[in-house]
C-alpha positions as CSV (number, residue, x, y, z in Angstrom):
1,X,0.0,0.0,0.0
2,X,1.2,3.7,-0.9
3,X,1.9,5.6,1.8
4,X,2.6,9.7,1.8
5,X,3.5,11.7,4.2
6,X,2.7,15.6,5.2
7,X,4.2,18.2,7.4
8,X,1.6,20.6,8.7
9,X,1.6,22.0,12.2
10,X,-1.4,23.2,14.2
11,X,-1.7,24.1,18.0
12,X,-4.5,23.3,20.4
13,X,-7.0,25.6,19.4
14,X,-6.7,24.8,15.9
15,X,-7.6,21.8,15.6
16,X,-11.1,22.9,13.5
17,X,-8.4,23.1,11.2
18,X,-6.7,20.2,11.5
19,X,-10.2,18.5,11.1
20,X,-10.6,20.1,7.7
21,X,-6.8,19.0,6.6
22,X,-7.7,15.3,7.8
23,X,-10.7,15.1,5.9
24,X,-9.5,17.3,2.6
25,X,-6.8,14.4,2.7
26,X,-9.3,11.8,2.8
27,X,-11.5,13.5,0.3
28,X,-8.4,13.1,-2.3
29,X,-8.3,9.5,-1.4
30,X,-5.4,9.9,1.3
31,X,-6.7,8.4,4.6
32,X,-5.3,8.9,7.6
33,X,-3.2,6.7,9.4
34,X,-0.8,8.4,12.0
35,X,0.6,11.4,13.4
36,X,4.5,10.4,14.8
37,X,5.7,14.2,16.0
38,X,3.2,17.2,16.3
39,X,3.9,17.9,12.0
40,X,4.4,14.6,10.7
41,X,1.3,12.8,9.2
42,X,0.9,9.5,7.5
43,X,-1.8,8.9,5.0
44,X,-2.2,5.4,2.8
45,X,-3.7,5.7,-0.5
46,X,-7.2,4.7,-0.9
47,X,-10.1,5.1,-2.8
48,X,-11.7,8.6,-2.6
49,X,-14.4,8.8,0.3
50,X,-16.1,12.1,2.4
51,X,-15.7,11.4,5.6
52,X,-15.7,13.4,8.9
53,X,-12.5,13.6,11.4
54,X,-13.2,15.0,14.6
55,X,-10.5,15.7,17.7
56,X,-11.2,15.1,20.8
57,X,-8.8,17.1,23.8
58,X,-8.3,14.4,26.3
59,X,-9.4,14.0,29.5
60,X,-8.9,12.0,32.2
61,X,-10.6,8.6,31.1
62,X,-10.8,5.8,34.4
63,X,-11.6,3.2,31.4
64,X,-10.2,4.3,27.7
65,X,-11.2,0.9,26.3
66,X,-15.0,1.8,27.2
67,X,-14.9,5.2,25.7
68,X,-13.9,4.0,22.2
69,X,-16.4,1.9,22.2
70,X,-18.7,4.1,23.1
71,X,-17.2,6.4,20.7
72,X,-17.8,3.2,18.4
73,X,-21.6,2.7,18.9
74,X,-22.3,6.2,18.1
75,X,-20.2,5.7,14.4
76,X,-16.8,6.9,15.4
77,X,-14.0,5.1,14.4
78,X,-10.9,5.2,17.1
79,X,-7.7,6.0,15.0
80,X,-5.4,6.8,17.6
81,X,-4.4,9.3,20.4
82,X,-1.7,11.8,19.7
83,X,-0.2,13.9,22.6
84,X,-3.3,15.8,24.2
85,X,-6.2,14.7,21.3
86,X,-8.1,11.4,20.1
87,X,-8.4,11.2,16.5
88,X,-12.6,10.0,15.1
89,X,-13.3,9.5,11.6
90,X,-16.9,8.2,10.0
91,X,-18.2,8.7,6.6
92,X,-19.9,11.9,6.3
93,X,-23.1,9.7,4.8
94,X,-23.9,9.0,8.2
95,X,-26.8,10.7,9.1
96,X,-25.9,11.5,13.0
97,X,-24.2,14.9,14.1
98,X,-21.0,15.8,12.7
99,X,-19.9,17.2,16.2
100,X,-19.2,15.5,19.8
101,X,-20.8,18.6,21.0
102,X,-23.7,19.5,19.8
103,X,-24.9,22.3,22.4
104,X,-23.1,25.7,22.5
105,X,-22.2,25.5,26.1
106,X,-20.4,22.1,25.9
107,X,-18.5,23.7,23.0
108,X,-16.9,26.3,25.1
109,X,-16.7,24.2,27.9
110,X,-14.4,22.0,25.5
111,X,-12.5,25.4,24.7
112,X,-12.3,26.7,28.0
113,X,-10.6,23.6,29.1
114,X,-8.0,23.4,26.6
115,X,-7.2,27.2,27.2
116,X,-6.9,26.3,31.2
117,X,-4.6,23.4,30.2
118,X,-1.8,25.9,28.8
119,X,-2.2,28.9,31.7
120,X,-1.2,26.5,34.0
121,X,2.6,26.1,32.9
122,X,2.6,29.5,32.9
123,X,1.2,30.2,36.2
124,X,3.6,27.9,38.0
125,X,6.4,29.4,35.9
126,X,5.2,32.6,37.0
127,X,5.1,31.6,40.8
128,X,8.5,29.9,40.3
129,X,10.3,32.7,39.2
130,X,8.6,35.0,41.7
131,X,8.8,33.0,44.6
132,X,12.6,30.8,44.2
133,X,14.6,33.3,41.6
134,X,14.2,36.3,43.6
135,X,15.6,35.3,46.3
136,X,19.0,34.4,44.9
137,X,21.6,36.5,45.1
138,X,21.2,38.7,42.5
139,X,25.3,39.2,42.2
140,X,25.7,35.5,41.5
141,X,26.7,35.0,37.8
142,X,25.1,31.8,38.8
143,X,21.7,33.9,39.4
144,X,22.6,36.2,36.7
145,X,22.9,33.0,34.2
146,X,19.8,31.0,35.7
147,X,17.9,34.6,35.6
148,X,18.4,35.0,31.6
149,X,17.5,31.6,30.8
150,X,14.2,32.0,32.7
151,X,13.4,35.2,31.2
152,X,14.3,33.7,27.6
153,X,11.8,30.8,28.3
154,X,9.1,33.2,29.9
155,X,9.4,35.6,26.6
156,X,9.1,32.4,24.0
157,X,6.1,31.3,26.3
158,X,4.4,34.2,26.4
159,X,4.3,35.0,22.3
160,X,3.0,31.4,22.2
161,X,0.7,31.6,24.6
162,X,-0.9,35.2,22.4
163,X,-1.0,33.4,19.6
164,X,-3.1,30.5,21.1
165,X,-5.0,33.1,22.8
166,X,-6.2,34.7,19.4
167,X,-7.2,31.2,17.8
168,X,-9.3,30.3,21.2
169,X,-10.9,33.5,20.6
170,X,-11.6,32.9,16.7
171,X,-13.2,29.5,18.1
172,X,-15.0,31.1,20.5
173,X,-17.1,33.5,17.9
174,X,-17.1,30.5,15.8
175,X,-19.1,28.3,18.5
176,X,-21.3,31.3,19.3
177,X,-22.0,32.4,15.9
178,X,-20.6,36.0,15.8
179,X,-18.3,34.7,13.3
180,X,-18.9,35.7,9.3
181,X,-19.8,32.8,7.5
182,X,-17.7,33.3,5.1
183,X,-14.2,33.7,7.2
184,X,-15.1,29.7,8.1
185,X,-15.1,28.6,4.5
């Protein structure tokens, strides 16, 4: 069997996006197989089909095994777990929802979630630096050294972290409908 594969990279909050990709893939006969590093993706060649791929952020699950099948008897096929997201795929001729959440407020629930899940590195940085860094010896070139790394890593951080912030928020008007229908085309 053929296989291809393609470099793309999306963070959390884009993974509407990644959807789309999965299923444009799959829609030019490329169906998804695996995702080895947060760009890399592995598609075998198959016949054309429209399906639907659908992420799911994880959570804690007690009992994975009963999940994917529960997953299952609603028409989800299981096609792996990558870092913080399950990957679902079923033909788009199936006539149940497209969505895992159907209801605005489970939607944002979904998002707020996720968002919560990357202020919390930051927080404890934050609380880190405050609390253990200043009370070095600012003198030290030990200090001076450990203080530069830490404010390198806090600066890279924080540019991420505004960039996710701006595609939560473009999800957010998307899942409350102040978004112009033609910006989600």
């Amino acid at each position: 069997m053929e296989t291809i594969i393609r470099c793309r990279f999306f963070n959390v909050f884009q993974y509407d996006l990644e959807e789309k990709f999965l299923a444009d893939m799959h829609r030019k006969g490329y169906v998804f197989e695996e995702i080895s590093f947060p760009t890399i993706y592995t598609f075998s060649k198959r016949s054309p089909e429209e399906m639907t791929y659908k992420l799911e952020f994880n959570r804690k699950i007690d009992d994975q095994a009963n999940y994917i099948q529960l997953m299952k008897d609603y028409g989800w096929e299981y096609v792996g777990t990558f870092l913080e997201y399950s990957y679902f795929r079923r033909s788009k001729d199936d006539q149940q929802s497209e969505d895992f959440y159907t209801d605005k407020e489970s939607q944002l629930d979904h998002l707020n979630k996720i968002l919560w899940k990357r202020f919390i590195p930051i927080c404890l940085y934050v609380i880190f630096y405050l609390l253990v860094l200043s009370d070095l010896d600012p003198e030290s070139h030990f200090t001076l050294a450990l203080f530069n790394i830490f404010d390198s890593i806090f600066w890279i951080y924080l540019i991420i972290l505004v960039f996710l912030i701006f595609d939560y928020f473009r999800l957010k008007r998307k899942f409350t409908g102040d978004v112009d229908h033609d910006q989600q085309k």
